[in-house]
C-alpha positions as CSV (number, residue, x, y, z in Angstrom):
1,X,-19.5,12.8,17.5
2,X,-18.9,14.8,20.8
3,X,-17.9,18.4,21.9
4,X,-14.3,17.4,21.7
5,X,-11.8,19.7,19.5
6,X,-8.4,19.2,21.6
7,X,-5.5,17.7,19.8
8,X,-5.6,13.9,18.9
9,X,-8.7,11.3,19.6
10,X,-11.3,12.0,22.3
11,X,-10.1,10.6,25.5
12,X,-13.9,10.4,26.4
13,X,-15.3,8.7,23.3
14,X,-15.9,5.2,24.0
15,X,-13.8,2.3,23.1
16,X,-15.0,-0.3,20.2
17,X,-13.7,-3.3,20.1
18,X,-13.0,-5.2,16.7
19,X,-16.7,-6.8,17.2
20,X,-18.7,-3.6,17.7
21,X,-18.7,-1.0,14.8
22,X,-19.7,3.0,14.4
23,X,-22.3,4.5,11.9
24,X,-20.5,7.3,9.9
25,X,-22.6,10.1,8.5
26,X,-22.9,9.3,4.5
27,X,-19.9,10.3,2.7
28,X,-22.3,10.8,-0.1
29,X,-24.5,13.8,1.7
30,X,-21.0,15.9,2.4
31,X,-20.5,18.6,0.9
32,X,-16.5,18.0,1.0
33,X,-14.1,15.6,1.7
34,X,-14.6,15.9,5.5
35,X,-17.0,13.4,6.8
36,X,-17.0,14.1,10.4
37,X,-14.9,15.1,13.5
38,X,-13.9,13.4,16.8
39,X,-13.9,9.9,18.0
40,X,-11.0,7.6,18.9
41,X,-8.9,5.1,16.5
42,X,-9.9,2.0,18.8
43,X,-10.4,-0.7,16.1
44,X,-14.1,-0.8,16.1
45,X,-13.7,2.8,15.3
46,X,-10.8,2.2,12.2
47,X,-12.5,-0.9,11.0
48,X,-16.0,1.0,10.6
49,X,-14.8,3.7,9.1
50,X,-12.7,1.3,6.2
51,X,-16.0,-0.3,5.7
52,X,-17.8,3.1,4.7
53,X,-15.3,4.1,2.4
54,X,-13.9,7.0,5.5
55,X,-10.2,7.0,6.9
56,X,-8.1,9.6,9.7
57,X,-6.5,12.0,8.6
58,X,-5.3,14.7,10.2
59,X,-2.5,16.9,11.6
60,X,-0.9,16.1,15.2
61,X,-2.4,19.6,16.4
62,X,-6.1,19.0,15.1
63,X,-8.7,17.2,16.8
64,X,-9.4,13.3,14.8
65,X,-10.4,14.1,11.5
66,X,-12.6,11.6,9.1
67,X,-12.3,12.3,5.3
68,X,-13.4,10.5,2.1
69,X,-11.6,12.4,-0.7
70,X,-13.3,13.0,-4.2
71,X,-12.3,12.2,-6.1
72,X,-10.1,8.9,-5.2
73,X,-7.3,6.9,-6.2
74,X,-7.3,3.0,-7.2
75,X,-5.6,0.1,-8.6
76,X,-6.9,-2.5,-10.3
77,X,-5.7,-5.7,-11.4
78,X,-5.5,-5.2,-14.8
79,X,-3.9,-1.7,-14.8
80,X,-1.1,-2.0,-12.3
81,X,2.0,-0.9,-14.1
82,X,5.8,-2.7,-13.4
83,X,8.0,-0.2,-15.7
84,X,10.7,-2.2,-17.0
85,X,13.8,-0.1,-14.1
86,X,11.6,-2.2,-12.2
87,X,11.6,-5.4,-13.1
88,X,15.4,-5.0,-14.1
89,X,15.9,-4.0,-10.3
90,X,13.5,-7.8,-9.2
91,X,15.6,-9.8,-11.4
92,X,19.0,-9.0,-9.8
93,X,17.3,-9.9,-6.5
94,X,19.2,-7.0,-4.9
95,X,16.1,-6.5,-2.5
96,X,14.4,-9.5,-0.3
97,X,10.7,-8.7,0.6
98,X,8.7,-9.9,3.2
99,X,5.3,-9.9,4.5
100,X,4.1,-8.4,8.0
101,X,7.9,-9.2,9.9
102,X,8.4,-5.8,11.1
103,X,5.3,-3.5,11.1
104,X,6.2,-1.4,13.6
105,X,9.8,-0.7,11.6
106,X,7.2,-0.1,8.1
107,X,5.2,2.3,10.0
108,X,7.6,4.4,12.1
109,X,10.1,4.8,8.9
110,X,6.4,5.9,6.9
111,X,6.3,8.4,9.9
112,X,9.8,9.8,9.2
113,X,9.8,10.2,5.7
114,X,9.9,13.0,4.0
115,X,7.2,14.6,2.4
116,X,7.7,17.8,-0.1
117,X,4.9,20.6,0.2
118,X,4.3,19.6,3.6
119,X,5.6,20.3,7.6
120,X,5.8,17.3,9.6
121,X,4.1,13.7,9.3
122,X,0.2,13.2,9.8
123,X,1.6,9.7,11.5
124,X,1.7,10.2,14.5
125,X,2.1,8.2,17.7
126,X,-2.2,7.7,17.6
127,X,-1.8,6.5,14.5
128,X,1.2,4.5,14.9
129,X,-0.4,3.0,18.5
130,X,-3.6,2.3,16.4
131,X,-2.2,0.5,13.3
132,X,0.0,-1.4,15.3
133,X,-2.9,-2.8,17.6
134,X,-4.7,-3.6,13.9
135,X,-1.6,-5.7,13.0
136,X,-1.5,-7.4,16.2
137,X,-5.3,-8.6,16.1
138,X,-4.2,-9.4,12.1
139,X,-6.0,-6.7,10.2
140,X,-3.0,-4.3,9.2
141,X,-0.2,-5.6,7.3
142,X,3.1,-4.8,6.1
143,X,5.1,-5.6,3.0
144,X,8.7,-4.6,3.8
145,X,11.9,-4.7,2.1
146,X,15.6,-5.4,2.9
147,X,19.1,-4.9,1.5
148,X,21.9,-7.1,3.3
149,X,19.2,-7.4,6.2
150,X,18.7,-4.2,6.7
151,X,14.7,-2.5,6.6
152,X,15.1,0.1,3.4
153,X,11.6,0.4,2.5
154,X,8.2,-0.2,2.7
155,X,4.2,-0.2,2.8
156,X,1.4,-1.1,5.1
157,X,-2.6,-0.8,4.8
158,X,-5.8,-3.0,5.9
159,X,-7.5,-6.0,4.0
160,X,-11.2,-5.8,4.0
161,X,-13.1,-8.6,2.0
162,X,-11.6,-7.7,-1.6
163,X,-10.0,-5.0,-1.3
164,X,-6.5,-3.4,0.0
165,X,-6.3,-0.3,1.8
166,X,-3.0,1.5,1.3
167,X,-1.8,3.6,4.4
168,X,1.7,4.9,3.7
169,X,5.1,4.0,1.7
170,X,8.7,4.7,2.6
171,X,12.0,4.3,1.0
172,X,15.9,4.6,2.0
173,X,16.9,2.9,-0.7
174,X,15.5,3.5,-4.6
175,X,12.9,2.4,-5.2
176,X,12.9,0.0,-2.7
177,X,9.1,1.1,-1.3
178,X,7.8,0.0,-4.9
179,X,9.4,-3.0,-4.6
180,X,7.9,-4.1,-1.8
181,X,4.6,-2.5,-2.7
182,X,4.3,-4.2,-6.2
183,X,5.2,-7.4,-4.1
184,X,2.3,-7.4,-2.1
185,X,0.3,-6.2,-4.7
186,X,0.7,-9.3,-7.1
187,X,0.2,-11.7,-4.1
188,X,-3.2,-9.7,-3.0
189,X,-4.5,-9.8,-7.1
190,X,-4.0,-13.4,-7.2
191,X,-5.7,-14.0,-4.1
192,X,-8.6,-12.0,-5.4
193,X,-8.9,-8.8,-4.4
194,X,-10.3,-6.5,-6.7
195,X,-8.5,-3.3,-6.2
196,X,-6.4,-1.3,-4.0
197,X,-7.6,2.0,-2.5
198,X,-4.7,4.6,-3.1
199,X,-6.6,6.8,-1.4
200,X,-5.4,10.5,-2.7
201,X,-4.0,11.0,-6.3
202,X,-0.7,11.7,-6.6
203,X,2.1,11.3,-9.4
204,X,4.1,8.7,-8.3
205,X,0.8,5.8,-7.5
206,X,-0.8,7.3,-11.1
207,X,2.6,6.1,-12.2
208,X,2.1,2.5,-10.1
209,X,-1.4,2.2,-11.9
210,X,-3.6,4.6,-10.1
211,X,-6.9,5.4,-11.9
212,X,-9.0,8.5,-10.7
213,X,-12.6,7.6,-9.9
214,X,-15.2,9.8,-7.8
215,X,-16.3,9.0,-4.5
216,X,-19.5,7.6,-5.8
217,X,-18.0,5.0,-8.3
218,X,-15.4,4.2,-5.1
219,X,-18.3,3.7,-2.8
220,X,-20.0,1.0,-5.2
221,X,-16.8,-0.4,-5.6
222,X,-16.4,-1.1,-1.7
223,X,-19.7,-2.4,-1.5
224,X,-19.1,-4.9,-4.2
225,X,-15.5,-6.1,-3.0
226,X,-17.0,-6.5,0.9
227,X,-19.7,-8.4,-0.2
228,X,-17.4,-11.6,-0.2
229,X,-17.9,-11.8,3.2
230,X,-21.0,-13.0,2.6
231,X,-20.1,-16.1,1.1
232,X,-16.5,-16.8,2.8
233,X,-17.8,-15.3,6.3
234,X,-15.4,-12.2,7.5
235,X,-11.8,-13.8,8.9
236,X,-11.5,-15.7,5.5
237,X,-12.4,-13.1,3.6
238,X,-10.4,-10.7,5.3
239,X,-7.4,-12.7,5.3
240,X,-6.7,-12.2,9.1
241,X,-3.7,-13.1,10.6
242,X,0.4,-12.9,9.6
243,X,1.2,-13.5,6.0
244,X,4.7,-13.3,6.6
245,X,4.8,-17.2,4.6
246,X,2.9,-15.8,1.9
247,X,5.8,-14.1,0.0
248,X,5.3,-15.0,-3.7
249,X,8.7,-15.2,-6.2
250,X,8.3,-11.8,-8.2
């Protein structure tokens, strides 16, 4: 993708728009999780890579990195999990969620929270420039939640044709981050989509639901839940737009 290995996207690489897309290498002819190197995060760049089962990730020092891990994370309809702290916590309404009212507060408190094992935050001001654009032109969204009107938690990701793909959660409040999560969650599975990329495995989104599946099952998976397009055309199927009305009562 270029000769580029300085810190952050290629200042070079062209811009694509939302219209124009990119042609990954195959994640399936990799030999790890590391798909290819360099490029920008202009949306015709972020949206491409969504569609072939790639995101960035990377550390604020290295140049753009493109991975698809194997094996992956995802959430299906039927095996999300609400543990019962949970729904004790929804019924005393303590938290109000909303949809895609402050993205900008979802992502920069992802970019700030903590994570154990590791130095720093892979969210960095790229990213956070990049999603945010997303939002604005009504791919990204958020789910966020709020305690006396105060942001305490949160989640944000893309919607391709059927299926969710999660970003980043935060929480300054407990549990407040699965709240709004689980939220979003229910509305997406009763709008159809059929799963939610999790991306990595970890713990706490096993606990949410998360079934392990290898790259090659996830790939088919994509395939199947973009092929809506076909029949709805892309801005339908992709939900474009706000969905801060589309709250649903938990």
């Amino acid at each position: 993708m270029g000769y580029w290995r300085g810190p952050g996207p290629d200042p070079h690489f062209p811009y694509l728009t939302e219209d124009e897309r990119f042609t990954f290498p195959d994640p399936e002819a990799c030999e790890d999780w590391i798909v290819a190197v360099g490029g920008n995060l202009s949306p015709g760049m972020l949206l491409s890579a969504y569609e072939q089962g790639i995101f960035p990730w990377y550390n604020p020092e290295d140049p753009l990195i493109w991975q698809s891990p194997d094996p992956r994370l995802v959430i299906y309809p039927e095996t999300i999990h609400i543990s019962e702290s949970m729904r004790k916590l929804f019924k005393k309404n303590i938290l109000a969620i909303r949809f895609d009212t402050d993205f900008e507060g979802v992502i920069h408190g992802c970019s700030m929270a903590p994570r154990p094992g590791q130095n720093g935050t892979w969210i960095s001001q790229d990213i956070i420039t990049a999603y945010t654009r997303l939002h604005r032109l009504g791919w990204a969204h958020s789910a966020e939640a709020y305690l006396d009107g105060e942001l305490v938690g949160g989640c944000y990701g893309i919607r391709i044709g059927n299926v969710f793909c999660g970003e980043s959660m935060f929480a300054r409040y407990p549990n407040a981050s699965k709240a709004a999560f689980l939220t979003l969650a229910q509305f997406m599975f009763s709008d159809g989509l059929e799963f939610i990329d999790c991306q990595v495995p970890t713990n706490h989104l096993i606990s949410l639901g998360g079934q392990v599946i290898d790259r090659s099952s996830f790939l088919r998976l994509l395939k199947q839940a973009l092929s809506v397009r076909e029949s709805l055309g892309m801005e339908r199927a992709d939900r474009r737009g706000s969905w801060a009305q589309s709250v649903p009562e938990f």
